[in-house]
N, C-alpha and C positions, 0 to 999 in steps of 0.2 A: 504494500500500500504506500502510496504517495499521496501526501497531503500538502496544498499551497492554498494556506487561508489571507483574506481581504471581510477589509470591517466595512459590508459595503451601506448597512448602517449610517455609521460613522461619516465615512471618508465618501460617498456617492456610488452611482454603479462604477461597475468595472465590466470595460469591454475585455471578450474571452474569445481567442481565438483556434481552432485546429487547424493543423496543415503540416503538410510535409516539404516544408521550406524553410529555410532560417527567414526571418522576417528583414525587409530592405530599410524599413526606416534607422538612421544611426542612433536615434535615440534610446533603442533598446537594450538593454543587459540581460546579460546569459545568468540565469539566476539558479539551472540546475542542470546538469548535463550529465546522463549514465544511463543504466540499463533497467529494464523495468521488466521483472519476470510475470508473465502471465499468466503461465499454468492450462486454462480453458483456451488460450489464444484469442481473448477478449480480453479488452482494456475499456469501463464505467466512467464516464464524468459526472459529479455527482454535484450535490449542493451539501452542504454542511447537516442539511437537514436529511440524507440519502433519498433526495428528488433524482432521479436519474437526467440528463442533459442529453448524455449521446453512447452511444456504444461504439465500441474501434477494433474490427477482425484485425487479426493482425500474423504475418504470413509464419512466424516462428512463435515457441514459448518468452523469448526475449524480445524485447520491443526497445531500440535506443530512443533515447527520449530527452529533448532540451526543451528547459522553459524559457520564456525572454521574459521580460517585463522593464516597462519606460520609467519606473522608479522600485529600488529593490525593497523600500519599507512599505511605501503606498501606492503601489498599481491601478494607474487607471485602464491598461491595455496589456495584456496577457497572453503571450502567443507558445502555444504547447506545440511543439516542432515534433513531428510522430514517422521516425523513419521505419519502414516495412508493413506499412498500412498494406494489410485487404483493400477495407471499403465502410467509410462512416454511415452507422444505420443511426 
């Protein structure tokens, strides 16, 4: 499990992005970069509350995975970089 919480509360929404691309804007930071074991070969995006967002097949049990984010304490834009995607259901 991987957890990257926002007080979006607090601090406003926060845009959330998937894709299998590093993000082009320079403003972003590489906030997590490594491997994320999957087990079923599904990978959940959830909400804090385990609202489900998206499901990610994903073509091995290891999925490499970087997060960006345009500020590393308070993100308002969040780009989860998903190399060896299937196909987002």
């Amino acid at each position: 499990m991987l957890a990257l919480a926002v007080l979006h509360d607090v601090e406003g929404d926060v845009e959330l992005q998937l894709t299998n691309e590093a993000p082009s804007a320079s403003n972003m930071t590489l906030l997590f970069d490594g491997i994320l074991s999957t087990g079923r070969r599904l990978v959940e995006v959830q909400t804090v509350y385990l609202h489900r967002i998206t499901g990610i097949r994903t073509l091995t049990e290891e999925l490499p995975l970087r997060i960006w984010g345009d500020d590393p304490r308070q993100p308002e834009h969040v780009v989860i970089e998903c190399l060896g995607l299937v196909e987002l259901s």
